[in-house]
C-alpha positions as CSV (number, residue, x, y, z in Angstrom):
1,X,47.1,-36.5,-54.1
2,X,46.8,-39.4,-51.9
3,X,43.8,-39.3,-49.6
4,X,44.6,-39.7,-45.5
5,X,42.3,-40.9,-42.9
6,X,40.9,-38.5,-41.0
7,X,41.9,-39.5,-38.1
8,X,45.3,-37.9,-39.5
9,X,43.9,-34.8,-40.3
10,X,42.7,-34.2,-36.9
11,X,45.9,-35.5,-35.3
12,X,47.6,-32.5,-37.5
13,X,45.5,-30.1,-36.4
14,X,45.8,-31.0,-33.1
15,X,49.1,-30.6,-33.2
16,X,49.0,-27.2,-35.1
17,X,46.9,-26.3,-32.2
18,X,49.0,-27.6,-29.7
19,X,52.0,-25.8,-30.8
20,X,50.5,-22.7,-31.6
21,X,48.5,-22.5,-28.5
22,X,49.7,-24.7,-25.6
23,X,49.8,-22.7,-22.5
24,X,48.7,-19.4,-23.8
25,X,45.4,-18.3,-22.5
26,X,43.2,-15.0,-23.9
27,X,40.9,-13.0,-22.7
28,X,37.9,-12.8,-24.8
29,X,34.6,-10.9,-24.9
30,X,31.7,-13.0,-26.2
31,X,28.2,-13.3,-25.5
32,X,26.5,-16.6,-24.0
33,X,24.6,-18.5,-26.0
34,X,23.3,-22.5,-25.6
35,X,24.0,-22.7,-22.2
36,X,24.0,-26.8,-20.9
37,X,24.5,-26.3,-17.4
38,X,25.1,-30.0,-15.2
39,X,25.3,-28.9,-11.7
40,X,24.8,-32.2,-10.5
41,X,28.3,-33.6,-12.8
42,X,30.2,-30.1,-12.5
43,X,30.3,-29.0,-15.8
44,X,28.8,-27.0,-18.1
45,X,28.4,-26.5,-22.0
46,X,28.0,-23.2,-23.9
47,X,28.0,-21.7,-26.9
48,X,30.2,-18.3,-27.2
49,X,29.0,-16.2,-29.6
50,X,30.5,-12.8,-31.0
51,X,27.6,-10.6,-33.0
52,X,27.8,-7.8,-35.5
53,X,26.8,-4.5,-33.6
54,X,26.7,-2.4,-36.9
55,X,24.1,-5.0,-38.5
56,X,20.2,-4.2,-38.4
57,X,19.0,-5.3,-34.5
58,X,22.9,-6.0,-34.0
59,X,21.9,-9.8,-33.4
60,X,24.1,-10.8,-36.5
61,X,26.6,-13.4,-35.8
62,X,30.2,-13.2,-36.6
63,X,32.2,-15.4,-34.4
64,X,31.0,-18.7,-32.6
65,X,32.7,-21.2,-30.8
66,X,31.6,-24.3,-28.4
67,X,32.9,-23.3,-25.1
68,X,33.1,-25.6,-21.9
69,X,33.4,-24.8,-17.7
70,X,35.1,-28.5,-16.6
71,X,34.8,-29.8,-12.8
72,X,38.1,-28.2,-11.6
73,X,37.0,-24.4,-12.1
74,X,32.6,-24.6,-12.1
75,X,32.8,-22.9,-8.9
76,X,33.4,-19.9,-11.3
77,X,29.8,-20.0,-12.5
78,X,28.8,-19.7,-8.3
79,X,31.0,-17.0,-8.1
80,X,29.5,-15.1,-10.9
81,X,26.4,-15.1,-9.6
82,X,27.1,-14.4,-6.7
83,X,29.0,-11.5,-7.2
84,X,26.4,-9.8,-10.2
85,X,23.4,-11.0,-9.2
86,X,22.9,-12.5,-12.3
87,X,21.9,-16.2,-13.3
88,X,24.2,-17.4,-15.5
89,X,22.8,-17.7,-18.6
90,X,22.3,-17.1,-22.1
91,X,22.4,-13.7,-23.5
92,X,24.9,-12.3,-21.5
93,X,27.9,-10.1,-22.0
94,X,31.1,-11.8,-20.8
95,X,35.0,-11.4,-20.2
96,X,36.8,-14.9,-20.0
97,X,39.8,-15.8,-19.4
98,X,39.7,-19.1,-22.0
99,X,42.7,-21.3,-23.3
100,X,42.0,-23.3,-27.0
101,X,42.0,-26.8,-27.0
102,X,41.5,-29.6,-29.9
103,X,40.3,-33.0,-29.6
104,X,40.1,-35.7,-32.7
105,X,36.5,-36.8,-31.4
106,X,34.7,-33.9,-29.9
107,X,36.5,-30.5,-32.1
108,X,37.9,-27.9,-31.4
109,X,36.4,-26.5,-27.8
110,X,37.4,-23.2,-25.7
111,X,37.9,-24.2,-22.0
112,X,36.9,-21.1,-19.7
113,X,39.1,-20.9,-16.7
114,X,37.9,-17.1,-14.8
115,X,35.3,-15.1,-15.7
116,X,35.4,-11.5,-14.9
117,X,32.6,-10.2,-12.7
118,X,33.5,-6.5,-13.0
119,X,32.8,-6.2,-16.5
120,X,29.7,-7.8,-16.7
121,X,28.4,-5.8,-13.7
122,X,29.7,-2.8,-16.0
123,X,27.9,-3.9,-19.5
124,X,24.4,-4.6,-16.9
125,X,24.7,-1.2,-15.6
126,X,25.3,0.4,-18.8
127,X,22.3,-1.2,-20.7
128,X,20.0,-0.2,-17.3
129,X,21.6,3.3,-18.0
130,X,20.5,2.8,-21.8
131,X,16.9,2.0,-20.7
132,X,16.5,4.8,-18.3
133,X,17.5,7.1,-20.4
134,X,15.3,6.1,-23.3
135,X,12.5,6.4,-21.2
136,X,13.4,10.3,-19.9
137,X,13.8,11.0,-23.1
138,X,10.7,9.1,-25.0
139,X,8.2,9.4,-22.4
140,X,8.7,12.7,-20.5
141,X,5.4,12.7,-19.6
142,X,5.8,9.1,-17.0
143,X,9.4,9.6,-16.3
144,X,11.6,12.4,-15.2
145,X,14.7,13.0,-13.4
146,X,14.9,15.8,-10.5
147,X,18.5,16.3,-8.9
148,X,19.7,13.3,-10.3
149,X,16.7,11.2,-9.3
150,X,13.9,9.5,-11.1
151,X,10.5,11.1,-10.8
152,X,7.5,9.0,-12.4
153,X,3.8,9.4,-12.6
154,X,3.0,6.4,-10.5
155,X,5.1,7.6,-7.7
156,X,3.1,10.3,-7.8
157,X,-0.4,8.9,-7.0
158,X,-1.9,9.5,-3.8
159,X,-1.9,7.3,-1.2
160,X,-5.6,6.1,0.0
161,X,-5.7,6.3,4.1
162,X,-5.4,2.8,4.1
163,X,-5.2,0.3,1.6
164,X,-7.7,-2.5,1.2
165,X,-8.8,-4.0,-2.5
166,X,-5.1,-5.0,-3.8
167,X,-4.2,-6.9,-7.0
168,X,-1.3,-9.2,-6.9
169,X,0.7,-10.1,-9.6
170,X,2.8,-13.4,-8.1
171,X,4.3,-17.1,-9.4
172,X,1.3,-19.0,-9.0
173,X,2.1,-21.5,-5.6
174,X,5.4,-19.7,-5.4
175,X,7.3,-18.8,-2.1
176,X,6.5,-14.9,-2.5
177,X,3.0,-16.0,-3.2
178,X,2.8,-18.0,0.2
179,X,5.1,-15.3,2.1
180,X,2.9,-12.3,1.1
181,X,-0.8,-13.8,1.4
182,X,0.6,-15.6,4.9
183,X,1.8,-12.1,6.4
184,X,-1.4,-10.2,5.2
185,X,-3.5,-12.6,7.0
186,X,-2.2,-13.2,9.6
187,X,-1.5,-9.7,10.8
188,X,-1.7,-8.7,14.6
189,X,-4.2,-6.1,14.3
190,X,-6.9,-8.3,12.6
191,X,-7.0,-6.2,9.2
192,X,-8.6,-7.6,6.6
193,X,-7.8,-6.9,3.0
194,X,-9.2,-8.0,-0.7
195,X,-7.2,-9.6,-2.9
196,X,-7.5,-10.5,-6.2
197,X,-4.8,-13.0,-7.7
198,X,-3.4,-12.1,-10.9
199,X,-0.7,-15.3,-11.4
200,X,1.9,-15.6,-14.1
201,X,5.6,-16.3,-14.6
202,X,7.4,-13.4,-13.0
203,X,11.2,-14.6,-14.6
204,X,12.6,-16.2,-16.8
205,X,12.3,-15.0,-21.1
206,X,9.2,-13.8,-21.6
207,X,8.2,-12.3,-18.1
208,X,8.3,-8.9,-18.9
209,X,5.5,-9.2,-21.7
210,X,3.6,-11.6,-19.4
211,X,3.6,-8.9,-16.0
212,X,2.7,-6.1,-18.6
213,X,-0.1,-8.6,-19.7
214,X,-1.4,-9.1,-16.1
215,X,-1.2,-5.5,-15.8
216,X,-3.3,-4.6,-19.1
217,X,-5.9,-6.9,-17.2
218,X,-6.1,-4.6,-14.1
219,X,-7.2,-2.3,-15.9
220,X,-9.5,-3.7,-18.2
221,X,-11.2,-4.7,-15.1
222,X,-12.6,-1.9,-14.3
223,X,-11.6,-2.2,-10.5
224,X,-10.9,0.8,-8.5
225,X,-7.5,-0.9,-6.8
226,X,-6.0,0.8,-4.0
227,X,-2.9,-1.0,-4.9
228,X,-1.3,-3.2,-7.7
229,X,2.0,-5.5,-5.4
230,X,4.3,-7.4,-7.9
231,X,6.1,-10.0,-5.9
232,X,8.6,-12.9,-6.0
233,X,10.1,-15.2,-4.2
234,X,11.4,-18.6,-3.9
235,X,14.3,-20.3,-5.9
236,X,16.7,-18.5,-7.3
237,X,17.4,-14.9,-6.3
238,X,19.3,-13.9,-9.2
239,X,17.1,-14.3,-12.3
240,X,14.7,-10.6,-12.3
241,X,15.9,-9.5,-15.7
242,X,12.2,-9.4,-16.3
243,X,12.0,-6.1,-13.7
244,X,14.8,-4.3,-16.0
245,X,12.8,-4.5,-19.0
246,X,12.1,-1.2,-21.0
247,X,8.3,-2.9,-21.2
248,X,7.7,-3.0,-17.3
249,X,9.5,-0.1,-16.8
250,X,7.3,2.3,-18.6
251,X,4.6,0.0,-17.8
252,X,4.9,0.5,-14.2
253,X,5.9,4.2,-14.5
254,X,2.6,5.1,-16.1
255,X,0.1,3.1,-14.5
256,X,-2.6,5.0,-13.3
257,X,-2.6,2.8,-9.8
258,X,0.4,2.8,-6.9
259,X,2.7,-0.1,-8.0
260,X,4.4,-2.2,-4.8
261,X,7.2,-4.3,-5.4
262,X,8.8,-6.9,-3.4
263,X,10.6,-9.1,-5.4
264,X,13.5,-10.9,-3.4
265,X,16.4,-9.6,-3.9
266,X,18.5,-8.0,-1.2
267,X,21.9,-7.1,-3.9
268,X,20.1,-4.9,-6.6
269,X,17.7,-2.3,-7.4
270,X,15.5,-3.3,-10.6
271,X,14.2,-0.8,-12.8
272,X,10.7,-1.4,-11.9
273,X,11.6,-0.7,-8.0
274,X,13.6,2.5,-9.0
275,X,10.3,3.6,-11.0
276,X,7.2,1.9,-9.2
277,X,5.5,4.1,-6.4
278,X,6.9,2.3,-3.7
279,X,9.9,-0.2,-3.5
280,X,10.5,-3.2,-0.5
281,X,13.3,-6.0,-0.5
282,X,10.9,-8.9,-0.4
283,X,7.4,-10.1,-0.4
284,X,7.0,-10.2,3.4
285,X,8.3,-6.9,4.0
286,X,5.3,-5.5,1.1
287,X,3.1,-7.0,2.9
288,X,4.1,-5.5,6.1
289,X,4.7,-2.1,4.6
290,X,0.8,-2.0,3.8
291,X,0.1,-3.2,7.6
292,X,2.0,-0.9,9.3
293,X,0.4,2.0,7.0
294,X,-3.0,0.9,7.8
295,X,-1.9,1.0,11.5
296,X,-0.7,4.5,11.1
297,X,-4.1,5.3,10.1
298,X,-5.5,3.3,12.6
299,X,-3.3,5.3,15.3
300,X,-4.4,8.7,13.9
301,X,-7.7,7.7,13.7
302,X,-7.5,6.9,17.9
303,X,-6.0,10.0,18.5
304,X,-8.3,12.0,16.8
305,X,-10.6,10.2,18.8
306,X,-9.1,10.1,22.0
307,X,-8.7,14.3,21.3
308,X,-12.4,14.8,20.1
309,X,-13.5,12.6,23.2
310,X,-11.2,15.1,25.6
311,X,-12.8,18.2,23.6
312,X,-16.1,17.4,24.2
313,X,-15.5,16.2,27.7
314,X,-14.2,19.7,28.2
315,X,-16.8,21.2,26.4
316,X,-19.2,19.5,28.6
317,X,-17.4,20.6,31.9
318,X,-17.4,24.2,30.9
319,X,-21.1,24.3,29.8
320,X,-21.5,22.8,33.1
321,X,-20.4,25.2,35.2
322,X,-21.6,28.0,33.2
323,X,-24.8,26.5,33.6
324,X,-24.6,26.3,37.4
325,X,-23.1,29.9,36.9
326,X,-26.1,30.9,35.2
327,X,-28.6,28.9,37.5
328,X,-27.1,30.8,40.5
329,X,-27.0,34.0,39.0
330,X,-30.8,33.3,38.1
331,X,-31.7,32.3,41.4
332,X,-30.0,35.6,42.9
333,X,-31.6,37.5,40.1
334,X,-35.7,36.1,41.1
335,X,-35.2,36.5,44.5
336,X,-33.8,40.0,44.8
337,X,-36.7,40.6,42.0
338,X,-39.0,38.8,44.3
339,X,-38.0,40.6,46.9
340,X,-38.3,44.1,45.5
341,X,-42.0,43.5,44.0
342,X,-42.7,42.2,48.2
343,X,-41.8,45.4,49.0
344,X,-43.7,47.2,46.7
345,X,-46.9,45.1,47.4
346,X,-46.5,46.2,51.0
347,X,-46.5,49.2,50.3
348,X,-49.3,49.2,47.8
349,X,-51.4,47.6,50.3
350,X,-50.8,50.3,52.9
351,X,-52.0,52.6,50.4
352,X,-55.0,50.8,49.3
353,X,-55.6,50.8,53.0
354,X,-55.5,54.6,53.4
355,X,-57.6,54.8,50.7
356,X,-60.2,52.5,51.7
357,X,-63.7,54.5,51.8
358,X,-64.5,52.7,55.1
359,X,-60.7,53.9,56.0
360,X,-61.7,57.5,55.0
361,X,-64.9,57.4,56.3
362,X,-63.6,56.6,59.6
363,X,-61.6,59.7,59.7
364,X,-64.4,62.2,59.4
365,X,-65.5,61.9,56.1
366,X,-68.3,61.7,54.2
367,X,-70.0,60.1,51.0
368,X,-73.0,61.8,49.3
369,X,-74.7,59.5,46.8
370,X,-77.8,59.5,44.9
371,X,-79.7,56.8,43.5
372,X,-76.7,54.4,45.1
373,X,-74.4,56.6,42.3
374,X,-71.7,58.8,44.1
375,X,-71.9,62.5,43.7
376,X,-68.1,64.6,43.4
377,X,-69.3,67.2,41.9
378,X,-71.8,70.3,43.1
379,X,-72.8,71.0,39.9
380,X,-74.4,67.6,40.2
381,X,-76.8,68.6,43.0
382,X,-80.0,70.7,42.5
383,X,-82.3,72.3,45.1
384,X,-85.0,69.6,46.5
385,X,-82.5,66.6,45.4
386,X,-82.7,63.7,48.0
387,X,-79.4,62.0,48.7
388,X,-78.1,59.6,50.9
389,X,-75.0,60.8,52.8
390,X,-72.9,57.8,54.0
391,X,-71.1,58.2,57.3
392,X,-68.8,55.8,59.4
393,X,-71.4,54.6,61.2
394,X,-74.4,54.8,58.4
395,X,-76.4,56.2,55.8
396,X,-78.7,58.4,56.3
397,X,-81.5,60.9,53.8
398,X,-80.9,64.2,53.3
399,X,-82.6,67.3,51.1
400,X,-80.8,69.8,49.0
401,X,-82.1,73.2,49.8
């Protein structure tokens, strides 16, 4: 057999390709894989892979093909994300509508025209589902579901009256860094709060084992937290895979400390919000969830102040006028006693001045005495005694006989 150039040979697939596959277009389910994104040229490179579900970690590859998104249809990739909430990237589950196309230089190369958002969206929700259900059924103990919604033990704890020694767990010198500290600081009511900065990459591959990491170190501090806040913010708002990890899930569910999140996205619900003790949209709005609950304790604190103040101001009142009840009563009391012993003093007097000797005396009476002793009794007295008998108007000597 002659040999041919193989120039030739491509031109002859090309054409096999051409006639077997001009104008048709399939939809196919693949998984992303190699992405070269060019956002600045409008076009994009990827690798479309299709894996073995059956083999051991289901990460076997069956099927691969170089895939490219040309200028006339990359809106589609803005439009994905848009409508999932999803960066697109690799590792993801896809439906494309693609056609086949052959070139001698550069191979054979799917071009991807639509992408369908729907099924995505479906394949996202379904490996969440697949993740919340391992962890109700693996760790009963964090996670739980009651009337169809998820119970953990973090969102559980209690709640200190206010918070004030927080950990956060940010981008170092990112937005939700900047929005969070800025808010907490510059509060209305002057609160001041502790923070201690626990920075790492909060997206991206590899963020779920580097938050767990952060959080392993919360603990190993030995710090009594009144409050771990994950937050996130700046670029993009579709890239939080690392909050619907199985790893921060449970981590977040079991930690022994209330978990706030606030991690910029407005479309979703990550599994670490659905499962943390407390979930906001972003970084700003944790920040003013932890001020306004401090001024809720402030508030009570001024009412039960302003009520103790009224309490003992009534308390006051009342003692006072039971005091000037009790004073008058008292003066009313002494002087109708005072009065009554007056009385009796009068008369007393009158009687001691009846019964005056001189008194007595006076009205015809008389004293016998003896050696200046008084003498009431006759059996007293003998014959040839000498007395003195004491009359109004003098003593004089007398002789018993």
């Amino acid at each position: 057999m002659s040999p041919i150039r193989l120039a030739d040979l491509a031109y002859a697939v090309e054409a096999v390709v051409e006639q077997n596959f001009a104008g048709k277009g399939f939809w196919v389910v693949a998984e992303t894989s190699d992405i070269k994104n060019y956002p600045d040229r409008n076009y994009c490179f990827l690798t479309l892979v299709d894996r073995d579900t059956g083999s051991p970690g289901g990460r076997d590859s069956v099927a691969k093909m170089e895939a490219a998104i040309w200028r006339k249809n990359y809106s589609i990739i803005r439009g994905f994300e848009q409508a999932t909430g999803v960066a697109f990237s690799r590792n993801i589950s896809v439906l494309l509508f693609v056609t086949v196309a052959f070139h001698a230089v550069y191979g054979m190369r799917l071009e991807i025209h639509q992408i369908d958002h729907s099924y995505t969206l479906g394949n996202l929700e379904r490996e969440r589902q697949a993740i919340l259900d391992m962890l109700v059924r693996d760790h009963a103990d964090f996670v739980w579901q009651e009337n169809g919604v998820y119970i953990t033990a973090n969102q559980l704890l209690p709640r200190p009256l206010a918070w004030q020694r927080l950990a956060l767990i940010a981008a170092p010198n990112s937005d939700g860094w900047r929005d969070f500290r800025h808010e907490l600081q510059h509060n209305p009511f002057g609160y001041r709060y502790q923070i201690d900065e626990y920075l790492t990459q909060v997206q991206g591959q590899g963020a779920d084992r580097a938050i767990c990491g952060q959080l392993d170190k919360i603990l190993a501090s030995g710090v009594s937290y009144d409050a771990v806040v994950m937050v996130r913010g700046g670029g993009s708002q579709l890239d939080f895979g690392s909050f619907d990890s199985l790893r921060v899930g449970l981590a977040v569910a079991m930690f022994p400390v209330p978990i706030l999140t606030g991690i910029g996205h407005e479309r979703n619900v990550s599994i670490a919000d659905m499962l943390c003790h407390q979930s906001v949209k972003t970084p700003t709005k944790a920040a003013a969830f932890l001020i306004d609950h401090n001024r809720q304790f402030e508030e009570q604190c001024l009412r039960q102040f302003a009520r103790l103040t009224e309490a003992a101001r009534e308390r006051l009142l009342g003692t006072r006028e039971n005091l000037s009840m009790q004073t008058e009563r008292f003066r009313f009391t002494t002087h109708d006693y005072l009065k009554n012993r007056h009385l009796e003093l009068a008369e007393k007097s009158v009687t001691l001045k009846h019964l005056d000797p001189a008194n007595v005396l006076r009205r015809g009476y008389a004293m016998l005495m003896r050696d200046g002793r008084i003498i009431t009794k006759t059996s007293a007295l003998a014959i040839g005694d000498r007395i003195q008998l004491r009359l109004a108007d003098g003593v004089t000597n007398a002789t018993i006989q």
